[in-house]
N, C-alpha and C positions, 0 to 999 in steps of 0.2 A: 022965523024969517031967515031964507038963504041968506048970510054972507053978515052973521052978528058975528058979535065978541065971541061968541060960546062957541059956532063953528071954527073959528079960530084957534083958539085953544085947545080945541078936542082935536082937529088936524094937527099943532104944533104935539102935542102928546101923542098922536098915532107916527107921525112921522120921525122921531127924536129916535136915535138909533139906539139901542140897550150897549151899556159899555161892557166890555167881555174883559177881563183881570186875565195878563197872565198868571202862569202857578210860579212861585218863585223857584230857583235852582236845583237847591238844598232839599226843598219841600219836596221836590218830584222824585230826586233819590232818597229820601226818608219813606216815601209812599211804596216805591218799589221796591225795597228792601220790607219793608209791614208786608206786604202780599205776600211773601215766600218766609214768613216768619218761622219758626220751626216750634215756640211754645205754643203750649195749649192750654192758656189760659187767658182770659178775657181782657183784651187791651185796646184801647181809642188814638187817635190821633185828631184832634180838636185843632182845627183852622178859622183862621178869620181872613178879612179884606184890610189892607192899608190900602184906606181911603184918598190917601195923597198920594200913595206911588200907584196903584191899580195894579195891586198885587196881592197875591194871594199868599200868606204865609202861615208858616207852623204857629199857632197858640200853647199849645202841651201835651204833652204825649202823657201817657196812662199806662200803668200794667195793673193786670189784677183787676179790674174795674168795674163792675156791675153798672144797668142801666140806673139804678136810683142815685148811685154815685154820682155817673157821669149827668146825670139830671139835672143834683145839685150844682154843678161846675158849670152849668148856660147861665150865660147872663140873659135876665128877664123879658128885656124890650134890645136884643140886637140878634141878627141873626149869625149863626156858625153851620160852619159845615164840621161833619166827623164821620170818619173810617172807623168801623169797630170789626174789629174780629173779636166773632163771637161760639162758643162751644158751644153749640147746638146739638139737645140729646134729643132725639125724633121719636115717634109714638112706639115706634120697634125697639127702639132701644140703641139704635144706629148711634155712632156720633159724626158729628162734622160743624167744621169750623170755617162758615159763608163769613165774607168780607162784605160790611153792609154801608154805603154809602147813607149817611142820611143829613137833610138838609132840614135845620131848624132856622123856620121864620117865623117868630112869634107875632103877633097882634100888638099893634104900638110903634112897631118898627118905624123908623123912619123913610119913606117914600123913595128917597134915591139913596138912600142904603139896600132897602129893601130891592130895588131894582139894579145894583149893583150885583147883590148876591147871586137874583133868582139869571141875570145876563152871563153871569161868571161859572153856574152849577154846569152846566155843559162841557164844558173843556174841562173842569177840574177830573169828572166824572171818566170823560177818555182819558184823559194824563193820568189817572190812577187804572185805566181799566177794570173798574167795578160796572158789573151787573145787576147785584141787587138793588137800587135806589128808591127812597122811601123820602116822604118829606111831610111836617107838620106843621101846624101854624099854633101849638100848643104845647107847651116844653114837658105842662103835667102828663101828656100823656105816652111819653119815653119809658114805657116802664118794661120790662122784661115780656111781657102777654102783650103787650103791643107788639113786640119785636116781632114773637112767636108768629102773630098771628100777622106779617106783613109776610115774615117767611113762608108763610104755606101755600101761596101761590105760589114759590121755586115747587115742589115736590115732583 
């Protein structure tokens, strides 16, 4: 029936605007100095949301760090965003080191966390100027052959 409780609700959730997090200062020049890094070796930059300023800020930066690593380091039920550069040996033998945005929102998350995040993955995404962008709703499946195989649509 037009005009219940349910049409109400479903309207006040269509229409509710998604809050978008600045990236904080600091974070934006940490991001743009990681782009033009000069090692070649595997390193992340692990971000999260302060929920009370609606900001987007550094969690930890990584050197060295493989995806099982950085795997273990998500927390279970919240989402993170992370920058990895990663050394990529290609079927030829090429190497190259793609800067890979990827956004973990696992199952659990809380509703306006979650919609926190997924409002704020856009601007973080140009403020770092990343291309490749990948996202999961399962932290187990971060694993190196994941990566590989997000990457092979760039080729």
């Amino acid at each position: 029936m037009p005009g219940s409780e349910h049409d109400g609700w479903l309207f006040l959730l269509m229409s509710s605007s998604l809050v978008v997090c600045e990236v904080d200062e600091s974070l934006k020049e940490k991001l743009r100095k990681f782009r033009f890094r000069k090692e070649t070796n595997n390193a992340a930059i692990l971000m999260k949301i302060d929920m009370e300023k609606q900001l987007v800020i550094l969690e930890e930066e990584y050197e060295d760090v493989s995806m099982d690593d950085l795997r273990n380091e998500l927390p279970e039920r919240q989402p993170r965003f992370i920058v990895y550069s990663y050394k990529y040996i290609h079927d030829d033998g090429r190497v190259s080191y793609p800067l890979c945005f990827i956004f973990s929102s696992p199952m659990g998350c809380k509703p306006e966390q979650q919609m926190m995040y997924a409002g704020s993955k856009n601007r973080l995404v140009q403020t770092a100027e990343l291309t490749k962008v990948f996202e999961t709703r399962n932290v187990d499946d971060l694993t190196e052959d994941w990566l590989k195989n997000q990457l092979a649509f760039f080729r």
